[in-house]
Backbone as JSON, one array per atom type, in Angstrom:
{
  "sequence": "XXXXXXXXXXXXXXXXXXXXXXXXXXXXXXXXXXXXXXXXXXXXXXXXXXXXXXXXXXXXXXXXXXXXXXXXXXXXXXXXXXXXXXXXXXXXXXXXXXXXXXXXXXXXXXXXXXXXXXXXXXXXXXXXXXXXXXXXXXXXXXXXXXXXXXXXXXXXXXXXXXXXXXXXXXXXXXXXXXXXXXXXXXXXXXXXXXXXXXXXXXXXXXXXXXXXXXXXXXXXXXXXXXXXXXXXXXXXXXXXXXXXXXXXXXXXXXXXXXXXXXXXXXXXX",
  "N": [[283.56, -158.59, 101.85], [281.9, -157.57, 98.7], [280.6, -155.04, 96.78], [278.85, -154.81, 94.44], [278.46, -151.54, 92.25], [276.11, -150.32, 89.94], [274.83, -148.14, 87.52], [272.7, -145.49, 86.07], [270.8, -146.98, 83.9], [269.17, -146.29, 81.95], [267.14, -147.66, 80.94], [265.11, -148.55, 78.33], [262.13, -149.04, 76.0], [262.32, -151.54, 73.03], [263.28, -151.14, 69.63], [262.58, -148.2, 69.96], [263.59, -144.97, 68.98], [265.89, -143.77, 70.74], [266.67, -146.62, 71.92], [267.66, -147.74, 70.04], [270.0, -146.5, 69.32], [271.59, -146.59, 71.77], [271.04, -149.11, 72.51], [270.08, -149.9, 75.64], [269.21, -151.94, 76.9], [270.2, -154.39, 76.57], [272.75, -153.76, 77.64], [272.47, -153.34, 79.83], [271.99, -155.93, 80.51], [274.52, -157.19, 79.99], [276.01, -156.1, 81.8], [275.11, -157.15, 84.16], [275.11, -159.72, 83.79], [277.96, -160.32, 83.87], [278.63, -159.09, 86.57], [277.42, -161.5, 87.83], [279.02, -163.25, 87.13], [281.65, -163.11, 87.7], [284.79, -163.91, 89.91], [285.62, -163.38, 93.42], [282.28, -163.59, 93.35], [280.32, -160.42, 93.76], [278.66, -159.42, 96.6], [275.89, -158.11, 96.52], [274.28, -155.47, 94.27], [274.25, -152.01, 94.47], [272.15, -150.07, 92.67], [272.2, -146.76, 91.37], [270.11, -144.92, 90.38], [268.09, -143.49, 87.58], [267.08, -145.31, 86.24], [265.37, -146.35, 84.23], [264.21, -144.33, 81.43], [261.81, -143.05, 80.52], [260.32, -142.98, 83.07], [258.26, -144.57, 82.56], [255.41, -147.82, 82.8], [255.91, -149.4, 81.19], [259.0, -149.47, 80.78], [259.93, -149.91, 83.18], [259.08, -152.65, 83.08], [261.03, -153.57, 81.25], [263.36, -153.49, 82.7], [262.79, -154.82, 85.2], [262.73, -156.88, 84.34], [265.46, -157.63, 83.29], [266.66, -157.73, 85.4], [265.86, -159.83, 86.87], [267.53, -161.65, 86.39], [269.72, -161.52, 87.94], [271.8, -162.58, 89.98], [272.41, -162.03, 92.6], [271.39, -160.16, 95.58], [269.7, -157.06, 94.32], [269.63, -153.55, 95.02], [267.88, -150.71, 94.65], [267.47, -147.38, 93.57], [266.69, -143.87, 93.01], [266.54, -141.45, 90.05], [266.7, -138.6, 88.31], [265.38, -139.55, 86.26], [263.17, -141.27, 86.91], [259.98, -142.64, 87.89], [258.83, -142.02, 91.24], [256.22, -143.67, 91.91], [255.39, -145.27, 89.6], [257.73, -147.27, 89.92], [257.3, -148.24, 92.57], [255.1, -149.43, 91.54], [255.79, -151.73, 89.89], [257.91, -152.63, 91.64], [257.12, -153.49, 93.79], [257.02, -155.47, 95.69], [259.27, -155.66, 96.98], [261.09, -156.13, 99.89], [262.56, -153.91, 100.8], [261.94, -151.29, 99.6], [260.52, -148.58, 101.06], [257.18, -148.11, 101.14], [255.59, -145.79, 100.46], [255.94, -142.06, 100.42], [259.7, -140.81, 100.08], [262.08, -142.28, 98.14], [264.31, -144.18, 100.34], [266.67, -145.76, 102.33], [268.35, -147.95, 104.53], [270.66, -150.45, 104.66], [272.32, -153.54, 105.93], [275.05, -154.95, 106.12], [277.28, -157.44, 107.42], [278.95, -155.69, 109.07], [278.39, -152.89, 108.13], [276.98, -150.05, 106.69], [274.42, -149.3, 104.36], [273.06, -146.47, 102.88], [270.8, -145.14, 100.82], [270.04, -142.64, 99.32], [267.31, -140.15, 98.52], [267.11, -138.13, 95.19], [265.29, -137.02, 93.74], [263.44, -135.06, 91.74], [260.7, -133.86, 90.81], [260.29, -134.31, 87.24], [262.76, -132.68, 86.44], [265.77, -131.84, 85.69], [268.0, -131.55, 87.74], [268.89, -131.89, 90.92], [267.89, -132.28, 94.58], [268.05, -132.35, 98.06], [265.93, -132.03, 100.55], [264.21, -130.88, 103.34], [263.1, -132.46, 104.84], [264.33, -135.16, 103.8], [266.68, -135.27, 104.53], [266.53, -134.77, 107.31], [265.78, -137.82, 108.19], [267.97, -138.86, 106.77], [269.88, -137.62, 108.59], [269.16, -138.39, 111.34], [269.33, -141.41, 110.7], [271.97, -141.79, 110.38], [272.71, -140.85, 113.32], [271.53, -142.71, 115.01], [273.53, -144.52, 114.59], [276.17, -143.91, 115.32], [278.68, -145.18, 115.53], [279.19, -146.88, 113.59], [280.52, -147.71, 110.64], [279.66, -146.41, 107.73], [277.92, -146.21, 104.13], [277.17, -143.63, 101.45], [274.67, -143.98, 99.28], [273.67, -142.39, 96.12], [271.88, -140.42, 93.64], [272.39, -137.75, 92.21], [275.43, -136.19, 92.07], [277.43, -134.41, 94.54], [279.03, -132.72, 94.44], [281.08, -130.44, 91.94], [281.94, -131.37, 88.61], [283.59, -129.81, 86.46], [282.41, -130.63, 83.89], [280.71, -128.86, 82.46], [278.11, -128.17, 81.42], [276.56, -130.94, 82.84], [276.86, -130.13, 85.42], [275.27, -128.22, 85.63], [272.92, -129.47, 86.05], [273.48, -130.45, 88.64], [273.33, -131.73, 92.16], [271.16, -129.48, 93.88], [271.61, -126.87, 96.55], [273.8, -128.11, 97.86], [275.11, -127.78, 99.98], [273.84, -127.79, 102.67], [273.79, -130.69, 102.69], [275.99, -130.92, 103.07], [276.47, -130.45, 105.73], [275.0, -132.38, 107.11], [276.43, -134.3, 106.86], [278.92, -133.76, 107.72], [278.91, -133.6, 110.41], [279.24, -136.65, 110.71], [281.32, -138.81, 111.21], [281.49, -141.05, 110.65], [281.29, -141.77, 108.52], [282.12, -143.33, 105.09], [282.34, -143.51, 102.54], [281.04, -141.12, 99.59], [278.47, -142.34, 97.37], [277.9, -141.99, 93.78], [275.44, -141.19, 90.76], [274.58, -140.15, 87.09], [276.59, -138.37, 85.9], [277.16, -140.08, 84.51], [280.15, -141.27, 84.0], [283.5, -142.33, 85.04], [284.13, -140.74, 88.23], [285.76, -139.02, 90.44], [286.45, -137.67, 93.41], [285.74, -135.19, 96.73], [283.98, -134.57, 99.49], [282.66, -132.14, 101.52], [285.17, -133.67, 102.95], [284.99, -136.11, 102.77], [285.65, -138.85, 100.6], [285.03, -139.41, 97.41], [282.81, -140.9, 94.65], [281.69, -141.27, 91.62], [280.07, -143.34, 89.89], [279.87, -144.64, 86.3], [277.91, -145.06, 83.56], [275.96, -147.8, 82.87], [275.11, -147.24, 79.9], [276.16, -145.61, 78.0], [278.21, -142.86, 77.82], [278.89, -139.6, 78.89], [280.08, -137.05, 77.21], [283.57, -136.28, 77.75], [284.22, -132.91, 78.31], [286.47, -130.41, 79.68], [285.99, -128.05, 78.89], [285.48, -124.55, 78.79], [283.06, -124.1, 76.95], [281.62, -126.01, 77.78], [280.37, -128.23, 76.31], [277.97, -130.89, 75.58], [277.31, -134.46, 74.84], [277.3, -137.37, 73.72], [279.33, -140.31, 74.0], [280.64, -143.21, 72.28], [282.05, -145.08, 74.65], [284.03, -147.78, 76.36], [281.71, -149.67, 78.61], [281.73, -149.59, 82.53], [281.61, -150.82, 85.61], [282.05, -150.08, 89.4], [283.41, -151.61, 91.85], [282.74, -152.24, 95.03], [285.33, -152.88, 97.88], [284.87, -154.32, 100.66], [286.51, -154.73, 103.87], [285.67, -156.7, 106.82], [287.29, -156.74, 109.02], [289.75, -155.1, 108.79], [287.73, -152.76, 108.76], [287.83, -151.31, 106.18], [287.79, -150.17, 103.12], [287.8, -150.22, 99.38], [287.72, -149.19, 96.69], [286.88, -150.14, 92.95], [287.37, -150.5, 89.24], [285.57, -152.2, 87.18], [285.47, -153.03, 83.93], [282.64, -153.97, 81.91], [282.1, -155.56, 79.8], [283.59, -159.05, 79.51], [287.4, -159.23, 79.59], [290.15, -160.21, 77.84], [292.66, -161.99, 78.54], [296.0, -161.31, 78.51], [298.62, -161.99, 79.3], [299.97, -164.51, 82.23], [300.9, -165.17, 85.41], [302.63, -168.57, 86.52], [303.65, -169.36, 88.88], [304.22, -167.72, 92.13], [306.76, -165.48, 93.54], [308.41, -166.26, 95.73]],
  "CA": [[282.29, -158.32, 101.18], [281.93, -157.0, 97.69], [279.11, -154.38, 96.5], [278.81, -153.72, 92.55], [277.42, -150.22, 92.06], [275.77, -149.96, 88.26], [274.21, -146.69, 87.79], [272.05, -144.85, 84.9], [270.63, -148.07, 82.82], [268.32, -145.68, 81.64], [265.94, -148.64, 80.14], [263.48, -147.79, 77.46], [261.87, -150.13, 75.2], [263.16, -151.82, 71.96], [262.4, -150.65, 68.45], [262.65, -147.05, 70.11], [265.39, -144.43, 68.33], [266.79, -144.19, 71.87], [267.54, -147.89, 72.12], [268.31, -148.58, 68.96], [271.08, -145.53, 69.15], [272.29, -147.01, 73.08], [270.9, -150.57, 73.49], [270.17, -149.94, 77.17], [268.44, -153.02, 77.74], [271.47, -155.28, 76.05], [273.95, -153.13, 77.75], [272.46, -153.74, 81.26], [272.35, -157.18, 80.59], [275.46, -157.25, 79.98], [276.97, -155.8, 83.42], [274.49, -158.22, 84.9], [275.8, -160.93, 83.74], [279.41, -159.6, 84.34], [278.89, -159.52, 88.13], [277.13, -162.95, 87.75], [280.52, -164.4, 86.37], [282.91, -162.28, 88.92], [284.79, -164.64, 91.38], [284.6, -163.84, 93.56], [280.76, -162.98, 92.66], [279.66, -159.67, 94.66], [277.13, -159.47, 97.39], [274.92, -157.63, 96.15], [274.44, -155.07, 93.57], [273.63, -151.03, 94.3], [271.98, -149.67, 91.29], [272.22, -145.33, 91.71], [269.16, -144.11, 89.6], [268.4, -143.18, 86.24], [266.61, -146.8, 85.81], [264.63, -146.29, 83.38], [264.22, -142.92, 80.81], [261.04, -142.08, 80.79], [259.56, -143.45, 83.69], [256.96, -145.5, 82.08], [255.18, -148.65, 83.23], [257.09, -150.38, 79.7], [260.02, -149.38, 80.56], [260.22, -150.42, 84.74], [259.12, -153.85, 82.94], [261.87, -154.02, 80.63], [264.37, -153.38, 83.95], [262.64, -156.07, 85.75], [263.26, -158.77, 83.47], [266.54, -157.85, 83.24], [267.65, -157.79, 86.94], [265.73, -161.13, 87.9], [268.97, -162.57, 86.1], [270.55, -161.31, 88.75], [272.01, -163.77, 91.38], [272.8, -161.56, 94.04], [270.4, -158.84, 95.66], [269.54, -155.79, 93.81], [268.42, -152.55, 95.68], [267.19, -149.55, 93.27], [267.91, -146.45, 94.24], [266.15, -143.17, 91.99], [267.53, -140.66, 89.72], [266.17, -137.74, 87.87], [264.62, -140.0, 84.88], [262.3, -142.02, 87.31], [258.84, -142.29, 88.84], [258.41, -143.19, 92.2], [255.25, -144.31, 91.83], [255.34, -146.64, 88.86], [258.84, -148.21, 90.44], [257.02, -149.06, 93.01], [254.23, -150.62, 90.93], [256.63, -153.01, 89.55], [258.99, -153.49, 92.47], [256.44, -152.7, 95.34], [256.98, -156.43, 96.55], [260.8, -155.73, 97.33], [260.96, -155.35, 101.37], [263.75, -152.8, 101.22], [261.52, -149.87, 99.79], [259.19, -148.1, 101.37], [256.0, -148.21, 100.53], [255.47, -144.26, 100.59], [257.24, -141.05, 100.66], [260.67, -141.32, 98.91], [263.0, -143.82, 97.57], [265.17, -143.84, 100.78], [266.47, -146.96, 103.44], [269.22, -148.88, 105.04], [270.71, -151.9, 104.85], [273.39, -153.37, 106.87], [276.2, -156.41, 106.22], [279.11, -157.29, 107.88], [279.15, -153.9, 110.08], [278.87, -151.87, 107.11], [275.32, -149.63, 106.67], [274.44, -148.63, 103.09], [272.16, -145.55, 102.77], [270.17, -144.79, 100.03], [269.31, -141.35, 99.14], [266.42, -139.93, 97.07], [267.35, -136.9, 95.16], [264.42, -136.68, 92.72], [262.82, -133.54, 92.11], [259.87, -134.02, 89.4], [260.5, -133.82, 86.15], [263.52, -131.7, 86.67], [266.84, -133.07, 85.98], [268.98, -131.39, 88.7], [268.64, -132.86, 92.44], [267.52, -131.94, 96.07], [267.71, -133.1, 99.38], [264.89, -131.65, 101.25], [264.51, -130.8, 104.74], [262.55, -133.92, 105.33], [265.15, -136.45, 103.42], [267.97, -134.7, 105.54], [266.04, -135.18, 108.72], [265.53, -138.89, 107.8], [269.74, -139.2, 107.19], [270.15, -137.33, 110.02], [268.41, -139.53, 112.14], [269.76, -142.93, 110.73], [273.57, -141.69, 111.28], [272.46, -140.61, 114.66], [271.15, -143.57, 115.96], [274.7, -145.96, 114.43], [277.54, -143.45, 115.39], [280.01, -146.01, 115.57], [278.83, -148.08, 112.28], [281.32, -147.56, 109.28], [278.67, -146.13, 106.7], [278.04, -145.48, 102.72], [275.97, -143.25, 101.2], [274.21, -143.79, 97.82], [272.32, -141.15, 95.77], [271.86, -140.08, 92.4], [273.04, -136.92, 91.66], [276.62, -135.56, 92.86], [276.97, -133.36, 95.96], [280.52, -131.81, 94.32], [280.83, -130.45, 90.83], [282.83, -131.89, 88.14], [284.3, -129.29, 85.76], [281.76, -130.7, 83.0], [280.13, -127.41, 82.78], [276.5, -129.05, 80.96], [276.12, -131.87, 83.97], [277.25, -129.47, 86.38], [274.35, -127.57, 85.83], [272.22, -130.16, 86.65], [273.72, -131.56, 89.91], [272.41, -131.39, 93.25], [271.19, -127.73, 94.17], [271.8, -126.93, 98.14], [274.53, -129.44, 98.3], [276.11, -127.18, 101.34], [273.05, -128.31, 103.02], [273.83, -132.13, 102.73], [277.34, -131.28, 103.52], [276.88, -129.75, 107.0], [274.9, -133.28, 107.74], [278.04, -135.17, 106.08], [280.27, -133.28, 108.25], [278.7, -134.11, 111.72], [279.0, -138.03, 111.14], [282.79, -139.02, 110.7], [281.87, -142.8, 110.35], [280.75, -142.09, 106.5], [283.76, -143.7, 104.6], [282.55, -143.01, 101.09], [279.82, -141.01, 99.26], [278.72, -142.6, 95.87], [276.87, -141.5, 93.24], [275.15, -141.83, 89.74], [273.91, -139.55, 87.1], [277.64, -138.1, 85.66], [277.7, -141.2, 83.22], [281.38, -141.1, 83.8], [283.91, -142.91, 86.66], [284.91, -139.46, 88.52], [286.39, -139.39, 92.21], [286.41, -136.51, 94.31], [285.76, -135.1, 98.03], [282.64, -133.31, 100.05], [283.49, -132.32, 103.13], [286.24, -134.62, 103.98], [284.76, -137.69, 102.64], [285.79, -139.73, 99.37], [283.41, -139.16, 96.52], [282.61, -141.05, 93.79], [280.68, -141.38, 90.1], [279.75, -144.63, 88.91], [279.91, -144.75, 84.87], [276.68, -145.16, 82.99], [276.19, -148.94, 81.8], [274.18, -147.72, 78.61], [276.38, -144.95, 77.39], [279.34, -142.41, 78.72], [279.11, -138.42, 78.71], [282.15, -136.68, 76.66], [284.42, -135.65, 78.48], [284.71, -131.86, 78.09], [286.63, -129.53, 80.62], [286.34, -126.49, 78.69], [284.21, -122.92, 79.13], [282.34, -124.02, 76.29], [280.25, -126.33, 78.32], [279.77, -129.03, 75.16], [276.97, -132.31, 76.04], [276.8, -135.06, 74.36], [277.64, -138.8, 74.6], [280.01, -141.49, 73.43], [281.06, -144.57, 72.5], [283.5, -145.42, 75.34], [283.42, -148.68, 77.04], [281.1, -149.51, 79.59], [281.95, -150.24, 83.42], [281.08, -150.96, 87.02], [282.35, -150.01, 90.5], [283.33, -152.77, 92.82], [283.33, -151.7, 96.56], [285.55, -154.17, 98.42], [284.6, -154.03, 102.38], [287.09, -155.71, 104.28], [285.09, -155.86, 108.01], [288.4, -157.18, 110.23], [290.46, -154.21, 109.02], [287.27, -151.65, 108.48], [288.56, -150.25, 104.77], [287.11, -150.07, 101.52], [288.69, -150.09, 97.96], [287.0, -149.16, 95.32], [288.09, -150.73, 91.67], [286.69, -150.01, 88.21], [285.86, -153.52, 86.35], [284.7, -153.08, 82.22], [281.47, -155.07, 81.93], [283.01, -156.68, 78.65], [285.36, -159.68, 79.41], [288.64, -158.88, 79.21], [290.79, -161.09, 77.11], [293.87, -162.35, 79.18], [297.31, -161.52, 77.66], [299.34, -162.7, 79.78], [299.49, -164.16, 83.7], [302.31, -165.82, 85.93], [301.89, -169.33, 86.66], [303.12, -169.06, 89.8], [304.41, -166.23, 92.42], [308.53, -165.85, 93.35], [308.53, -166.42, 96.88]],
  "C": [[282.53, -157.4, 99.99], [280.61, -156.65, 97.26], [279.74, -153.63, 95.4], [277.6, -152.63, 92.7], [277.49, -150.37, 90.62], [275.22, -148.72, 88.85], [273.95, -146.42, 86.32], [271.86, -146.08, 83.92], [270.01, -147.1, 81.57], [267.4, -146.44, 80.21], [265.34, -147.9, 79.57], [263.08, -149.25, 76.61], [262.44, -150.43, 74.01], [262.46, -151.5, 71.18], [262.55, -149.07, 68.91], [264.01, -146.01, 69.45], [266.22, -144.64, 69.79], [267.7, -145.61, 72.0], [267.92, -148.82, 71.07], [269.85, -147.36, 68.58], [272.31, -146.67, 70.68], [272.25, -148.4, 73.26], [271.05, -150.9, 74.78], [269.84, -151.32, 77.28], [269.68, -154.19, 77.55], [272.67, -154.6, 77.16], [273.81, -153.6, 79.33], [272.32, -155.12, 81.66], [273.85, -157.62, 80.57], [276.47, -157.16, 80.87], [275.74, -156.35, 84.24], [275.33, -159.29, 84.82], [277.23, -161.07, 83.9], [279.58, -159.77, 86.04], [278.17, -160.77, 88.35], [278.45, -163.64, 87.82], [281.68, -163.48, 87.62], [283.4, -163.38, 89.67], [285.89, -163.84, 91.99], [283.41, -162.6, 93.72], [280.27, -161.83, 93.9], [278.36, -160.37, 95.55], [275.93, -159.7, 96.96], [275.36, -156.49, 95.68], [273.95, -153.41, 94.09], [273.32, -150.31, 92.74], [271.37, -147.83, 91.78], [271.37, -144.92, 90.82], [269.12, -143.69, 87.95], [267.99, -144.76, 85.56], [266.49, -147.37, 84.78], [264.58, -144.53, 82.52], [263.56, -142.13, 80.5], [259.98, -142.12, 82.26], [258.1, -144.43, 83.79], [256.77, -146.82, 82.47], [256.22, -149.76, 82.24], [258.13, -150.78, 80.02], [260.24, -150.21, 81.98], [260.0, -152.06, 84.51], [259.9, -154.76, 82.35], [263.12, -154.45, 82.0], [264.27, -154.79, 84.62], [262.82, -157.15, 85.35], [264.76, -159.12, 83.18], [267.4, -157.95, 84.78], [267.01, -159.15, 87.37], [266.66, -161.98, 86.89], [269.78, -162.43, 87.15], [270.87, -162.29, 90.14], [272.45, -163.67, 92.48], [271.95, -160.54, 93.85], [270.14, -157.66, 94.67], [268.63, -154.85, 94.51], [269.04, -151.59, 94.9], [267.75, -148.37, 94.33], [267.37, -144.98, 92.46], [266.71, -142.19, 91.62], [266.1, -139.81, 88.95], [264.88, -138.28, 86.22], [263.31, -140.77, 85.48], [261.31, -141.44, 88.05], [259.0, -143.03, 90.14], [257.41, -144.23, 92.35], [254.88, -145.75, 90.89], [256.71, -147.69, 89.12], [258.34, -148.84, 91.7], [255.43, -150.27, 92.33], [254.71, -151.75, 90.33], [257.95, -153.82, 90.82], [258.33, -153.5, 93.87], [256.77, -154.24, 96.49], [258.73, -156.02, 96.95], [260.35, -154.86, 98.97], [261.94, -154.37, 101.82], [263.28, -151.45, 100.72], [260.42, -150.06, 100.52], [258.34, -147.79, 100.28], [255.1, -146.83, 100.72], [256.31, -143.71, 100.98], [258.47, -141.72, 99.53], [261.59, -142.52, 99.27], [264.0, -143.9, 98.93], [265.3, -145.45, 102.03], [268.17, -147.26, 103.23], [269.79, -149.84, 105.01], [272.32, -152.17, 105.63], [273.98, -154.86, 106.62], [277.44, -156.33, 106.6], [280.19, -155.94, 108.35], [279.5, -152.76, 108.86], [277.28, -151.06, 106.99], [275.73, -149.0, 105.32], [273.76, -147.96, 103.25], [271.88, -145.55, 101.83], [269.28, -143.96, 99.95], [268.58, -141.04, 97.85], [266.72, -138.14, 96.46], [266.53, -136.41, 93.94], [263.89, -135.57, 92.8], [262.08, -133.68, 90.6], [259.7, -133.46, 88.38], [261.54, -132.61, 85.46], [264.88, -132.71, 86.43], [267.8, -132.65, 86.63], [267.96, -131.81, 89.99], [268.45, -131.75, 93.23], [267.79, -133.1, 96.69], [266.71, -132.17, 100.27], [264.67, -131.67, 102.51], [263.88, -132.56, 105.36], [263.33, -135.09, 104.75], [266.18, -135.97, 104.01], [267.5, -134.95, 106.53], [266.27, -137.14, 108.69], [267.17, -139.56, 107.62], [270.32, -138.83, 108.37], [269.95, -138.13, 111.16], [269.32, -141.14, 111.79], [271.48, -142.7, 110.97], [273.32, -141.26, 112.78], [272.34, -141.95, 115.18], [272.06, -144.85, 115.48], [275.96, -144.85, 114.48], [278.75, -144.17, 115.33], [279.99, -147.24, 114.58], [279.4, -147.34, 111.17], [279.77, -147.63, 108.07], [278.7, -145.15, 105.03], [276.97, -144.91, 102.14], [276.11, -143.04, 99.99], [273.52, -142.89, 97.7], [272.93, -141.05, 93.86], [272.83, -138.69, 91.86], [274.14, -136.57, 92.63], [276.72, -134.52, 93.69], [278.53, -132.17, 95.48], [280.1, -131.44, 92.54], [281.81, -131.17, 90.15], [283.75, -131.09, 87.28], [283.42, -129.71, 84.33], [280.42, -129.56, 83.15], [278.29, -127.97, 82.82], [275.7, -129.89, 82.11], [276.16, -131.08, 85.09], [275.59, -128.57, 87.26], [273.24, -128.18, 86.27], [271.93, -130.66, 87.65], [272.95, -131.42, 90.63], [272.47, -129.5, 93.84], [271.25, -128.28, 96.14], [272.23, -127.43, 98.87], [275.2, -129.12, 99.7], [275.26, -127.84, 102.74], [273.59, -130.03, 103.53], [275.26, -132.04, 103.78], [277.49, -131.31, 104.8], [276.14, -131.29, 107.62], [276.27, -134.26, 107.47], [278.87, -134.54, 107.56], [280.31, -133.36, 109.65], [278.99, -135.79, 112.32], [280.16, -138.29, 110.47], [282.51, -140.55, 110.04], [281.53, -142.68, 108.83], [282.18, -141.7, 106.05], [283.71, -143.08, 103.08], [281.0, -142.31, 100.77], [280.0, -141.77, 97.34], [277.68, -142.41, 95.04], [276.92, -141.86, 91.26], [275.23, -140.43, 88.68], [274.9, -138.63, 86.0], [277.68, -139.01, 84.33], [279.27, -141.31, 83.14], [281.88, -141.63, 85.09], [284.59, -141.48, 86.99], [284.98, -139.55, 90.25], [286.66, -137.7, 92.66], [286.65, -136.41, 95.65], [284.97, -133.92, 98.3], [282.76, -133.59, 101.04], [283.68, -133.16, 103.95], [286.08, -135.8, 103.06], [284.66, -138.04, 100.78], [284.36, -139.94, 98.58], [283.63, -139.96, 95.15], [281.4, -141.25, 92.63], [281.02, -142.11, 89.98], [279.33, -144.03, 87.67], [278.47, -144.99, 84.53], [276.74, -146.75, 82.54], [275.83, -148.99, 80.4], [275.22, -146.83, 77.97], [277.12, -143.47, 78.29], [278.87, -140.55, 78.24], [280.7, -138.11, 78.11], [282.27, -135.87, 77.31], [285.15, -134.17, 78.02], [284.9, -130.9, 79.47], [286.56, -128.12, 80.34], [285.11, -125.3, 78.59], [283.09, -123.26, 78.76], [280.84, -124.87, 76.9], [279.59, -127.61, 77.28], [278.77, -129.99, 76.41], [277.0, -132.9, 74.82], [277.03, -136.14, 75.06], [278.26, -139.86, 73.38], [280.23, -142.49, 73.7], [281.85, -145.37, 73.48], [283.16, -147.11, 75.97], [282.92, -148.48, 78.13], [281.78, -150.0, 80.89], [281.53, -150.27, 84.56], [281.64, -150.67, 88.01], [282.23, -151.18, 91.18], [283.81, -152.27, 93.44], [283.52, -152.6, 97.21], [285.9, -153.93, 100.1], [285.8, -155.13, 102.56], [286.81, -155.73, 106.27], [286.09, -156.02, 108.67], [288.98, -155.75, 110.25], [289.34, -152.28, 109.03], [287.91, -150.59, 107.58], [287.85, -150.67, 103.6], [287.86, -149.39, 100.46], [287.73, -150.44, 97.18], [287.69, -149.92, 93.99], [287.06, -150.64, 90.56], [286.59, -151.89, 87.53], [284.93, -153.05, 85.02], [283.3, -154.46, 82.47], [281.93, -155.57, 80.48], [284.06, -157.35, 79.36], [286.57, -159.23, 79.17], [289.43, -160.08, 78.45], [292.56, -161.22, 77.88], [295.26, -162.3, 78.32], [297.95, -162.16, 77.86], [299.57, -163.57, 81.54], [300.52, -165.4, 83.91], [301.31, -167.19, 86.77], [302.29, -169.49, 88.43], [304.11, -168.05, 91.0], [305.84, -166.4, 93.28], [307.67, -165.74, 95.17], [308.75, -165.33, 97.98]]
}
C-alpha cells in the first residue's frame, strides 16, 4: 500500500498578488496529477493542512475543483490557514469528517490506522493539542494496541533549527509526547506546515515534514532567524506500507516529471 502525503497547498484565488507570485492552484494541480500518473498509482492521498490561505468560501472552492481530479481518495486534514467551518461547508458530504468539533478521525487499510490530528488554534499560526484532542488520541490508540499506526497533523511536535517557523510550531508539544510515548505501535509521526522535507524524532518515533506543493521556506540555520520563501522544486512524500513484513519507507518524489537519463535494459543475474 502506498499513501501520498501533499501538505500546505495554501489555495487562494487567481488574479490575486499571492497567486500570481506562487500559482498555488497550478502547483497543486500539478502534484495531483503526478500521483495520478505514479505506477504504481498510490492509495490514497493525505493532505496535512494549510489548504487554503485565507480560509474563505473562494478559496475551499478553488481546492475542490482541484482534488475531484483526483483518482484515489483524498482526506483533508487542517492547518493554521484554515476554517473549520467553511471546509466543512464545501466538503461536509465527505464521510470521513466529522460533522462537529475538530478536524480529527481514523481510517484503517491493510492493518495500518491513519490518525488525523487537528492542531488549529484560531487565527494564530502556531499549534495546540488540547486536552480534549489528546483525550480523543488517547482513546483511539487505546482501543487498537496492537494496530501498526500513523499520525498526521499540521504543525511539528519537534523543532527544526529554522528559528522564524520554530516559533510558530506546536506549543505544549511535551504534552502530545507523553501520549506518543505510551503507544509503541505508532511507526511514524507526519506533518505539514515547515514547507520543507525535514526528518526527525519525538519521543522515540520517526518524524517527518512534508514539503509545501505551492512554495518552499529558505532554508536558514542561523541565530538570525531569516523567513522567507523560494523557488526550489516542489515535492511529495510517498509512504510505502508493506502489511506482510509491517514496515514503512518513506521516499521523496518531485511533482515535475523527471526526464530519464539513463536505465538498464535488463538486470545481471
Amino acid at each position: 500500500m502506498i499513501i501520498a502525503q501533499l501538505s500546505d497547498p495554501h489555495v487562494v484565488v487567481r488574479g490575486t498578488e499571492f497567486h500570481d507570485l506562487y500559482k498555488t492552484i497550478d502547483k497543486l494541480q500539478l502534484a495531483v496529477d503526478r500521483v495520478n500518473n505514479l505506477v504504481p498509482r498510490p492509495d490514497f492521498i493525505m493532505l496535512t493542512g494549510d489548504l487554503v490561505n485565507e480560509g474563505g468560501v473562494d478559496e475551499y472552492a478553488e481546492l475542490k475543483k482541484v482534488l475531484e481530479s483526483s483518482k484515489v481518495p483524498v482526506y483533508l486534514g487542517i492547518g493554521n490557514h484554515d476554517c473549520r467551518e467553511t471546509l466543512r461547508q464545501t466538503f461536509g458530504t465527505e464521510d470521513y469528517l466529522p460533522k462537529e468539533g475538530f478536524i480529527q478521525y481514523a481510517i484503517e487499510q491493510e492493518g495500518l490506522r491513519s490518525l488525523m490530528l487537528d492542531t488549529n488554534v484560531h487565527r494564530q499560526p502556531y499549534g495546540t493539542l488540547c486536552e480534549e484532542r489528546l483525550a480523543w488520541l488517547e482513546k483511539e490508540l487505546s482501543e487498537h494496541p496492537d494496530t501498526p499506526t500513523l499520525i498526521f497533523m499540521h504543525h511539528p511536535p519537534f523543532e527544526t533549527g529554522i528559528r522564524a517557523m520554530d516559533a510558530m510550531g506546536l506549543r505544549d508539544a511535551e504534552k502530545f509526547g507523553e501520549v506518543v510515548a505510551r503507544h509503541p505501535q505508532i511507526k511514524r509521526i507526519f506533518c505539514g506546515h515547515l514547507h520543507r522535507n525535514i526528518s526527525s524524532e519525538f519521543y522515540g518515533v520517526p518524524s517527518q515534514i512534508c514539503a509545501s506543493t505551492s512554495h518552499k521556506v529558505l532554508l536558514d540555520l542561523s541565530e538570525q532567524g531569516r523567513l522567507g520563501t523560494v523557488d526550489e522544486p516542489a515535492d511529495i512524500l510517498l509512504h510505502f506500507w508493506s502489511p506482510d513484513a509491517k514496515t514503512l519507507v518513506t521516499h521523496t518524489s518531485a511533482t515535475k516529471v523527471p526526464n530519464i537519463l539513463w536505465e538498464i535494459d535488463e538486470y545481471p543475474s
